[in-house]
N, C-alpha and C positions, 0 to 999 in steps of 0.2 A: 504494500500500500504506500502512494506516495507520501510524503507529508509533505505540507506547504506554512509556510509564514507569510501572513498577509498584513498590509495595514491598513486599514481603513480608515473612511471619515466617516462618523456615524451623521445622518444626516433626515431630516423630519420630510417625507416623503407623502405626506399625507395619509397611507390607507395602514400605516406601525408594521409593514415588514423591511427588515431589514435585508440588506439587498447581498449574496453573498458572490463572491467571482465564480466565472462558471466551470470553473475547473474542479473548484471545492462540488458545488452543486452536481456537476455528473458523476464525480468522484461518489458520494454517497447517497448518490441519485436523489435529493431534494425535488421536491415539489409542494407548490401551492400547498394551505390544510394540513399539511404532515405538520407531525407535533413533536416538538421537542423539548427538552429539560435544559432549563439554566442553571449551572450549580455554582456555589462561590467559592472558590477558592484562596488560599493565600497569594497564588501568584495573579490573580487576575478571576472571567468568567471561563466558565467550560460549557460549550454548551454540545449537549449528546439529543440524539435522533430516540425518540421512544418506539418503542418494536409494538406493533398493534398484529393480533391475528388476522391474518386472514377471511373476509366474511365468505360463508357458508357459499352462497350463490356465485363466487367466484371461483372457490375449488371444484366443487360442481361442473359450472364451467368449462372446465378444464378434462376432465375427461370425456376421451373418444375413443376410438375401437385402437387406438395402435398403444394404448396406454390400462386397456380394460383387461386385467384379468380374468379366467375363468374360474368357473365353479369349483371350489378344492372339494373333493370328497372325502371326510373325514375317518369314516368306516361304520360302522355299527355303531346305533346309539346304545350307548352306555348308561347306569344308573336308572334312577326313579322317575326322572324328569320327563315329559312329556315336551315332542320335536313335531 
């Protein structure tokens, strides 16, 4: 992973996002809505990307026949349980 040092001018842009160079940006693929944590450190702010899951309707999505498993056959049902 690269790392970079940037300096910026922070500057009031009207809509409170902070504008970051696009290298940082594709580097940890930033977008619009994505959330992230500002933490305060001794040497300055740290700011980290928060990990959200995945929603439902987009794993979903995502599978199609070249990614679709078949039916494992397990063997005989075993035990009390009703299959």
């Amino acid at each position: 992973m690269k790392k970079y040092s940037v300096k910026l001018e922070i500057l009031e842009n009207g809509d409170g996002l902070i504008k970051f160079p696009d290298e940082i940006v594709n580097q940890f693929r930033i977008k619009e809505g994505h959330k992230v944590e500002l933490i305060s450190t001794a040497e300055g702010i740290l700011i980290k990307p928060l990990k959200s899951a995945p929603k439902l309707d987009i794993v979903l999505d995502r599978i199609n026949d070249d990614n679709l498993h078949d039916e494992i056959d397990y063997g005989e049902s075993q035990g009390n349980g009703e299959w």
